[in-house]
DRENPA-3360 file (N, C-alpha, C; in nm, 2 decimals, always signed):
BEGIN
1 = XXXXXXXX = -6.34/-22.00/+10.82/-6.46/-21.97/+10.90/-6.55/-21.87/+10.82 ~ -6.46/-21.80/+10.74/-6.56/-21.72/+10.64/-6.63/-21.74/+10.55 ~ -6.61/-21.86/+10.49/-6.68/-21.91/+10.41/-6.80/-21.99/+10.44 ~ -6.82/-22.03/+10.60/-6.93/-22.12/+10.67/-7.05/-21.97/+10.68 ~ -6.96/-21.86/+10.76/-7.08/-21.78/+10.72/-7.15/-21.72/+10.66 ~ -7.07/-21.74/+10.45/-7.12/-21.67/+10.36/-7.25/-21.78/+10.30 ~ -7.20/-21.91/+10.38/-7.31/-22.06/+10.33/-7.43/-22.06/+10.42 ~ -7.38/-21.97/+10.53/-7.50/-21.99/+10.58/-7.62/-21.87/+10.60;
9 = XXXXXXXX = -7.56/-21.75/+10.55/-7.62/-21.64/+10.48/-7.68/-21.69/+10.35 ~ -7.67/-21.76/+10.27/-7.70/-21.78/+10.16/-7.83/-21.89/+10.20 ~ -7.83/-21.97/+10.27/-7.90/-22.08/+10.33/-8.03/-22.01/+10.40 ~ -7.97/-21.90/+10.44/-8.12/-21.84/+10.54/-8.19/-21.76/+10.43 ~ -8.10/-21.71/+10.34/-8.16/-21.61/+10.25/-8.26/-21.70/+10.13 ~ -8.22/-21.82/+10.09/-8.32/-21.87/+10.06/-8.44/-22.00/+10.11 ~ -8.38/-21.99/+10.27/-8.52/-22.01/+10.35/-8.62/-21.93/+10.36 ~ -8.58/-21.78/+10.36/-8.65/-21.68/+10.45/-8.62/-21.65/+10.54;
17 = XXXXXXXX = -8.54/-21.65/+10.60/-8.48/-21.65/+10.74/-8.49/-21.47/+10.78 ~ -8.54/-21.46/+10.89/-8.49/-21.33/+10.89/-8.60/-21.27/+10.93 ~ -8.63/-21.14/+10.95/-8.74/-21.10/+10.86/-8.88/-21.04/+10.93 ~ -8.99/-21.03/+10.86/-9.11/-21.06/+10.91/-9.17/-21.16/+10.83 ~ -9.12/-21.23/+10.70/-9.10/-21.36/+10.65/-9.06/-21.50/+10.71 ~ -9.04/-21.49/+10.84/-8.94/-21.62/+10.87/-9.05/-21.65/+10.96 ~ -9.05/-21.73/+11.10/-9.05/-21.84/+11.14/-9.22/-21.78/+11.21 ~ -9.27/-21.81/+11.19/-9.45/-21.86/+11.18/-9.48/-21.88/+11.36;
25 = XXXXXXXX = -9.47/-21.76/+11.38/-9.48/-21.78/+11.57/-9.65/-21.79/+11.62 ~ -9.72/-21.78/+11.57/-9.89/-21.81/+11.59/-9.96/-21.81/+11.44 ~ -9.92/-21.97/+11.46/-9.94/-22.01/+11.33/-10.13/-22.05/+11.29 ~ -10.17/-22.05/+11.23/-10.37/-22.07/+11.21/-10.38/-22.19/+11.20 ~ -10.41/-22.27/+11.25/-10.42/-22.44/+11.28/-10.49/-22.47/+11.13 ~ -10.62/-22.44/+11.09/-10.69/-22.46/+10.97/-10.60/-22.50/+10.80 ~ -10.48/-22.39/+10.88/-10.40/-22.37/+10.74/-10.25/-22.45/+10.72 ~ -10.21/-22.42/+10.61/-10.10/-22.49/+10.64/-10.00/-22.46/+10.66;
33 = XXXXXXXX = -9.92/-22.49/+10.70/-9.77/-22.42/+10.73/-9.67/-22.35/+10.69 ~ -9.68/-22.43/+10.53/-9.58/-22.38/+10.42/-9.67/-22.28/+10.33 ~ -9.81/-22.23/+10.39/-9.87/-22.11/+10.34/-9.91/-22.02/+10.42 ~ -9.77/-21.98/+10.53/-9.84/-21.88/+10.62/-9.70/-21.84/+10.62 ~ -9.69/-21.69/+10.66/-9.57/-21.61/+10.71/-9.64/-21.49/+10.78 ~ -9.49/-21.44/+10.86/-9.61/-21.31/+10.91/-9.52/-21.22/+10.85 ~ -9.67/-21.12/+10.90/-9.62/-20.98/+10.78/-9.67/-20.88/+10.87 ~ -9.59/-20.77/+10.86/-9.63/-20.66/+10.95/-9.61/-20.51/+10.88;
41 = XXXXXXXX = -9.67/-20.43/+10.95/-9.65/-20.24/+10.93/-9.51/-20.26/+10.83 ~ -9.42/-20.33/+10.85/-9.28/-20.24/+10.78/-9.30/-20.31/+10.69 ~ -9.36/-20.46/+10.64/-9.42/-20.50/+10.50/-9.45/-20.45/+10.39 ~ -9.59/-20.36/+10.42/-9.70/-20.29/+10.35/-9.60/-20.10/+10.37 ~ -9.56/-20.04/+10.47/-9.53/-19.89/+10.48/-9.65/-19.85/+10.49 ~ -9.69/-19.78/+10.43/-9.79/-19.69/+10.42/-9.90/-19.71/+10.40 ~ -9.93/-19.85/+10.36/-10.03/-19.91/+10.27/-10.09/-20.01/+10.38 ~ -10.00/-19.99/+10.50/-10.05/-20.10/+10.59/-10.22/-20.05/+10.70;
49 = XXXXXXXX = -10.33/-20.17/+10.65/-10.43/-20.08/+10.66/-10.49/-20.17/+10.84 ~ -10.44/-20.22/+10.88/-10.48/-20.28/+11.02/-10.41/-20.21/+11.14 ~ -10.52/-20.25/+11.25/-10.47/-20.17/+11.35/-10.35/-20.27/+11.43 ~ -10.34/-20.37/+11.38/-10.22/-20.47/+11.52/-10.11/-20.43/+11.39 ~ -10.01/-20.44/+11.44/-9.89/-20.41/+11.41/-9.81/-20.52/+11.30 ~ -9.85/-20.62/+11.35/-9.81/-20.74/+11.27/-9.90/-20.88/+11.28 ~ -9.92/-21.01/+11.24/-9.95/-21.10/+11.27/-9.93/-21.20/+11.16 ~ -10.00/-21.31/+11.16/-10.01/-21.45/+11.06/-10.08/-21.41/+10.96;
57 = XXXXXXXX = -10.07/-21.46/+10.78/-10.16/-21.38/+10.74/-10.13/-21.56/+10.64 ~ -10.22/-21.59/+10.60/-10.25/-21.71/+10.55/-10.34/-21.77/+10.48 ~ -10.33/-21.85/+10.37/-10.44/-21.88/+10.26/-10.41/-22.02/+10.26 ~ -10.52/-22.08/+10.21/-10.58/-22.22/+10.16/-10.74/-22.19/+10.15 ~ -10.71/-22.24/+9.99/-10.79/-22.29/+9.88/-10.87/-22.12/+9.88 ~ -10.81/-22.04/+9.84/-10.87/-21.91/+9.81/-10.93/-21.82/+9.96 ~ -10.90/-21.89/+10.03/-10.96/-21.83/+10.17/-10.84/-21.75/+10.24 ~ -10.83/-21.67/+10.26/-10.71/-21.58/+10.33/-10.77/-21.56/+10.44;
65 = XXXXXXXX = -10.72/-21.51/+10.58/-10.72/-21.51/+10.68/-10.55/-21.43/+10.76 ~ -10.63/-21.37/+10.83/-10.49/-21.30/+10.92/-10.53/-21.31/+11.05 ~ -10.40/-21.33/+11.14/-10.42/-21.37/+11.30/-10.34/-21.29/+11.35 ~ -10.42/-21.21/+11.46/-10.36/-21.13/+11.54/-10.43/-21.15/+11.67 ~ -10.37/-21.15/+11.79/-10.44/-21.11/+11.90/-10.51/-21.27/+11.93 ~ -10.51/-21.38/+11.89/-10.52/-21.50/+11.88/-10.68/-21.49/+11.85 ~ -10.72/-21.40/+11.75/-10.79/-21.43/+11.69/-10.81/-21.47/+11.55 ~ -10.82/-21.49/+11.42/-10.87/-21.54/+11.31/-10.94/-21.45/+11.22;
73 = XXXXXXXX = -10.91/-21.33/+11.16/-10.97/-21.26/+11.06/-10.98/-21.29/+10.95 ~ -11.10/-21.32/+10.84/-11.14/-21.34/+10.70/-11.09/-21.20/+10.64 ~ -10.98/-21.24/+10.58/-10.97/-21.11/+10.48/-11.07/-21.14/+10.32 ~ -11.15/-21.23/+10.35/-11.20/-21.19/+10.17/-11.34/-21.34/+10.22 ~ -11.42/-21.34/+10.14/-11.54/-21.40/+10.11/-11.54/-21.52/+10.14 ~ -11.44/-21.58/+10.10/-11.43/-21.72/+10.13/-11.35/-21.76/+10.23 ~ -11.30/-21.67/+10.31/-11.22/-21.70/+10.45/-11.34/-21.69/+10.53 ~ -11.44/-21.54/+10.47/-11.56/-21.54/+10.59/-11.67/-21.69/+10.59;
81 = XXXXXXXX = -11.69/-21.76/+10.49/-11.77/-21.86/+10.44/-11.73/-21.97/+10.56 ~ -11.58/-21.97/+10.56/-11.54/-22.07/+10.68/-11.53/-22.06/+10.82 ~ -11.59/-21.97/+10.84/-11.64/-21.86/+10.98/-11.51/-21.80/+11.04 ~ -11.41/-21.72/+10.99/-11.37/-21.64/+11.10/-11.40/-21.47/+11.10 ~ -11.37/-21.45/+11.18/-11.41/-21.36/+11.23/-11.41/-21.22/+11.09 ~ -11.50/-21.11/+11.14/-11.47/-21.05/+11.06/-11.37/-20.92/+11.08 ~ -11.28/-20.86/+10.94/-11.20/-20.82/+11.01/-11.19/-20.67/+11.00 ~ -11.32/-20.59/+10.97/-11.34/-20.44/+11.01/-11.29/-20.39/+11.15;
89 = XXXXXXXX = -11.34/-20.47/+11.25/-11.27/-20.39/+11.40/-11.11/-20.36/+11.37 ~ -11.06/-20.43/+11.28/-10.95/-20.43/+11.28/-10.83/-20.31/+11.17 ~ -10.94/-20.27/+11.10/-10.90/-20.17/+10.98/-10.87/-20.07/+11.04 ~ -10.77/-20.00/+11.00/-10.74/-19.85/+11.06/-10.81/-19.78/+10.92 ~ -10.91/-19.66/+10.96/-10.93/-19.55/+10.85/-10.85/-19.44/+10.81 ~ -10.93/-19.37/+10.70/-10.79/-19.36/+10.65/-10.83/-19.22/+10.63 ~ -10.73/-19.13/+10.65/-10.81/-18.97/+10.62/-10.68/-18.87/+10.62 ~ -10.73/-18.82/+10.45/-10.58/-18.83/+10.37/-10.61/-18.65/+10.43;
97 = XXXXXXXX = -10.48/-18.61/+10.38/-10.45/-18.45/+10.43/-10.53/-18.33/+10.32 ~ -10.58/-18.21/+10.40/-10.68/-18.13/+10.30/-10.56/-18.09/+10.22 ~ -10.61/-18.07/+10.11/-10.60/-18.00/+9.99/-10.57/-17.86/+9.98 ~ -10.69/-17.81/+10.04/-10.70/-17.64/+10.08/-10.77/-17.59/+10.22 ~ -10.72/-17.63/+10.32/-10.79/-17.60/+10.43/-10.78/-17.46/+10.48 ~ -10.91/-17.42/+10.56/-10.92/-17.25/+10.58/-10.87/-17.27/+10.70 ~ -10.70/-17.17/+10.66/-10.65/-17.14/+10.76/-10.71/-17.07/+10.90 ~ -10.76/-16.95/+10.85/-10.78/-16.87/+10.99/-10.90/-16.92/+11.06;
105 = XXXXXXXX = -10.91/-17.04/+11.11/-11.00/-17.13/+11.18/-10.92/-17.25/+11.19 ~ -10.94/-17.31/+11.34/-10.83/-17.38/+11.39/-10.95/-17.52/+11.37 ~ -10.91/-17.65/+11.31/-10.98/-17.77/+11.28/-11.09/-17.77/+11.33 ~ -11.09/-17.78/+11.51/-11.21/-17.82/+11.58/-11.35/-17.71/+11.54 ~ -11.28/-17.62/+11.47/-11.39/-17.50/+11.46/-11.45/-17.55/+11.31 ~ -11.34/-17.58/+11.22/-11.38/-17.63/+11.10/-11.50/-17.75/+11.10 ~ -11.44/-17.83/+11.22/-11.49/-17.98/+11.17/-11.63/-17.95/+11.28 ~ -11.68/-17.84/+11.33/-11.84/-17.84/+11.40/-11.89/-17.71/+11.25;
113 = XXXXXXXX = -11.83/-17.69/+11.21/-11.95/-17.57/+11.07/-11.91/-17.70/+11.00 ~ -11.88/-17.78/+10.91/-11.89/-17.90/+10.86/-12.00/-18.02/+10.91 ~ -12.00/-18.02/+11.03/-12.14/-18.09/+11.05/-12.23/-18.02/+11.06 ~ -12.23/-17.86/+11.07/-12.34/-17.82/+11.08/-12.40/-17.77/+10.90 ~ -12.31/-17.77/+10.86/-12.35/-17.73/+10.72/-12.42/-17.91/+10.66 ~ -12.30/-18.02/+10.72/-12.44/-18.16/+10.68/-12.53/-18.17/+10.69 ~ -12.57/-18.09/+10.79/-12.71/-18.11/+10.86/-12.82/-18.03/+10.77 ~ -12.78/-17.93/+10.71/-12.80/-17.83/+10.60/-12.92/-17.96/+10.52;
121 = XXXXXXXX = -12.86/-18.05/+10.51/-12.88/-18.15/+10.37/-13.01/-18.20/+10.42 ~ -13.08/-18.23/+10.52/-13.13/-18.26/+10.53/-13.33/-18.19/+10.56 ~ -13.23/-18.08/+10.62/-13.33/-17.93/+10.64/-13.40/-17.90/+10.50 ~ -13.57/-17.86/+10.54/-13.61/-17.83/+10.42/-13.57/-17.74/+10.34 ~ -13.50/-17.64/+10.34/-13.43/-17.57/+10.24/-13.30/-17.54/+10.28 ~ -13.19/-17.64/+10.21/-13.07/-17.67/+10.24/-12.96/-17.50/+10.18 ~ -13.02/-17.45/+10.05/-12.90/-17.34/+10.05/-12.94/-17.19/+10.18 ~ -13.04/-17.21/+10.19/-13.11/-17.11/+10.30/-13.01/-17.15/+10.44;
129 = XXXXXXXX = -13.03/-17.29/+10.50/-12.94/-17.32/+10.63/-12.85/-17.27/+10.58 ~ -12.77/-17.36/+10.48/-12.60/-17.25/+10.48/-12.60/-17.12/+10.46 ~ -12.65/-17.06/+10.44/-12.65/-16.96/+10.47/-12.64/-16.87/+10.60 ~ -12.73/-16.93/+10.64/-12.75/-16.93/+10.79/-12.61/-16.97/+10.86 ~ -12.58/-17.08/+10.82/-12.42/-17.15/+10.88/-12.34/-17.04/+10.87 ~ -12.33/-16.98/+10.77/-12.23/-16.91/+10.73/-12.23/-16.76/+10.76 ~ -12.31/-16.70/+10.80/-12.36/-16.59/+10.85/-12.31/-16.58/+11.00 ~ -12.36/-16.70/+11.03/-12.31/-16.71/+11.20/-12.22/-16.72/+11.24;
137 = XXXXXXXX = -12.07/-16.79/+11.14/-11.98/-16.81/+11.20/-11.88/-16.70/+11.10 ~ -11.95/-16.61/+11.05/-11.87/-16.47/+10.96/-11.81/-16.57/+10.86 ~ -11.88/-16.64/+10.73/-11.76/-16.72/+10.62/-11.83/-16.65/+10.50 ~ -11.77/-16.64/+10.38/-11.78/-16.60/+10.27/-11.81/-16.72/+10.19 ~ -11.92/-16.69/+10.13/-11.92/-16.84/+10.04/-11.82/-16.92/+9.96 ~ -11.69/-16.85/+9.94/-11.59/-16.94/+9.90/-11.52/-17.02/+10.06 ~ -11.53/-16.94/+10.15/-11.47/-17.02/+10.29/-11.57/-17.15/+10.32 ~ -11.74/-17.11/+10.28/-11.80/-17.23/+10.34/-11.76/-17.35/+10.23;
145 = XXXXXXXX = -11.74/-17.31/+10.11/-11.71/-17.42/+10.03/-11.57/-17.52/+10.08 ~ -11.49/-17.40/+10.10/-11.38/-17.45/+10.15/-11.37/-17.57/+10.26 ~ -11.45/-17.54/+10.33/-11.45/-17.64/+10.44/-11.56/-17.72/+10.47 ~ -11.64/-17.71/+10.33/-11.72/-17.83/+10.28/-11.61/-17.92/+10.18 ~ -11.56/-17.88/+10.13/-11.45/-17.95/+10.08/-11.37/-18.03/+10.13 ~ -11.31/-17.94/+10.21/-11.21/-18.05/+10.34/-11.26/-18.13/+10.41 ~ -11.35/-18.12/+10.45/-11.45/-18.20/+10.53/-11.50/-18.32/+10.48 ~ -11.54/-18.31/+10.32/-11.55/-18.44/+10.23/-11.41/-18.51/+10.23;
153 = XXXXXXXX = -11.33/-18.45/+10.20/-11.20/-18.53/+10.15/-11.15/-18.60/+10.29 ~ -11.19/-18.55/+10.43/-11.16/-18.63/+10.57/-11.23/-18.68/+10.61 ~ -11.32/-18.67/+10.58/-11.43/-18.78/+10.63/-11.49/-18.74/+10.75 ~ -11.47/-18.60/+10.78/-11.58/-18.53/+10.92/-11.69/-18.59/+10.94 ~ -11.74/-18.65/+11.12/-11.86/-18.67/+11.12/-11.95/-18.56/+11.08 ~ -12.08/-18.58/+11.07/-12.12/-18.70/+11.06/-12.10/-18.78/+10.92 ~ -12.03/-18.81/+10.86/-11.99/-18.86/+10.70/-11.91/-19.01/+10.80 ~ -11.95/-19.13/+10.75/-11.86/-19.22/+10.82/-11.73/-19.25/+10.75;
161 = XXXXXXXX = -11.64/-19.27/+10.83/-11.50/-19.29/+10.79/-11.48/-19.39/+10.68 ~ -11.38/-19.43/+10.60/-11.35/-19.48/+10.48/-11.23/-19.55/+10.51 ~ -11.24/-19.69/+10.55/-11.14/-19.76/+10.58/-11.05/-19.77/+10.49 ~ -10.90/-19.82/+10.51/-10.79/-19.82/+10.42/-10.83/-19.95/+10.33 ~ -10.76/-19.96/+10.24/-10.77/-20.06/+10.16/-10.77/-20.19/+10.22 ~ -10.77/-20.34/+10.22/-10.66/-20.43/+10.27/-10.62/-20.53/+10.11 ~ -10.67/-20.45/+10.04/-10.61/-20.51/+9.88/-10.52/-20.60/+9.89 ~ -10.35/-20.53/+9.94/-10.23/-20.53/+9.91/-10.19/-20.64/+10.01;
169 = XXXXXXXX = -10.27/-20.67/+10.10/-10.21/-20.77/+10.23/-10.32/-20.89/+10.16 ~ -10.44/-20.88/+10.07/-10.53/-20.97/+10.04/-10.39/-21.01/+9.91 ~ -10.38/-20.95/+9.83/-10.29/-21.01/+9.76/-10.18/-21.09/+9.81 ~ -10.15/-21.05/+9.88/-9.97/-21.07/+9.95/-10.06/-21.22/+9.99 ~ -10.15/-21.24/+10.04/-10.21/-21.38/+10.10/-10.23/-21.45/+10.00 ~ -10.34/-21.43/+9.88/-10.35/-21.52/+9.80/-10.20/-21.61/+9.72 ~ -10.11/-21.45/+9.73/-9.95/-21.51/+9.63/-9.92/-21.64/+9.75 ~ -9.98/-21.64/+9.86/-9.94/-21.76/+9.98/-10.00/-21.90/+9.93;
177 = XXX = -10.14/-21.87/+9.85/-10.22/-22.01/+9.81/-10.12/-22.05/+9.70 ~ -10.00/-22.02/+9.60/-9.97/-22.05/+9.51/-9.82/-22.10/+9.52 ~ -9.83/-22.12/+9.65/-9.65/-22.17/+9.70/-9.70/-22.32/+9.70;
% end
């Protein structure tokens, strides 16, 4: 009996069995079958840049596509060309940890003199406002840098957010066009 189950470990292992590689449960009608798997968060780790947790991710003829939520997302040019949807709603952004953040001010204090010092940029004499910024809320010109710094590297409104990659899931699709 032991040997049926080391044959049939062996059998699933080079199906794919298993997984978030195995069996194609909302599959993209457009595409084909033996070029779709699903791939999810524990796929990618860290690098996983969508907000659904898992879904269908699929290629034919250079077009990739991922399905989630029984919708159809273009991950690249030629998926959008064939009309699906597009797949920004779907991106989680990405906003890496400061560098040097000014401790003795708790975020929400940080991230309103951060917009207020943006706003700087626009005013007709931008080092005069910060100044101003900075006077009001007691910072030393190395603190306002400080948290003009941080503020760049997270992406504080008003600055818009910087979605994650989807490179790594665009690749992982195209290696699908080549099976």
């Amino acid at each position: 009996m032991r040997g049926v189950h080391i044959i049939a470990g062996v059998v699933c292992v080079l199906a794919g069995c298993g997984g978030s590689s195995g069996h194609v449960t909302d599959p993209i009608a457009e595409m084909p079958l033996g070029q779709q798997r699903t791939v999810s968060r524990f796929d990618f780790q860290d690098e996983w840049p969508l907000v659904a947790g898992q879904g269908t991710l699929a290629c034919r003829d250079g077009a990739v596509a991922f399905r989630a939520g029984n919708i159809t997302y273009a991950l690249n040019d030629t998926a959008r060309a064939r009309g699906y949807a597009s797949v920004e709603p779907l991106r989680v952004t990405q906003s890496s940890a400061p560098t040097n953040p000014l401790r003795r001010l708790p975020q929400d204090a940080r991230t309103q003199i951060f917009a207020e010092l943006a706003s700087c940029q626009t005013a007709g004499n931008a080092p005069e406002c910060r100044c101003r910024v900075a006077e009001r809320h007691a910072l030393a010109p190395d603190e306002t840098q400080q948290i003009d710094v941080e503020g760049n590297e997270r992406r504080w409104p008003p600055l818009r957010p910087q979605p994650m990659s989807i490179q790594k899931v665009l690749d992982a699709g195209l290696a699908l066009c080549r099976r």
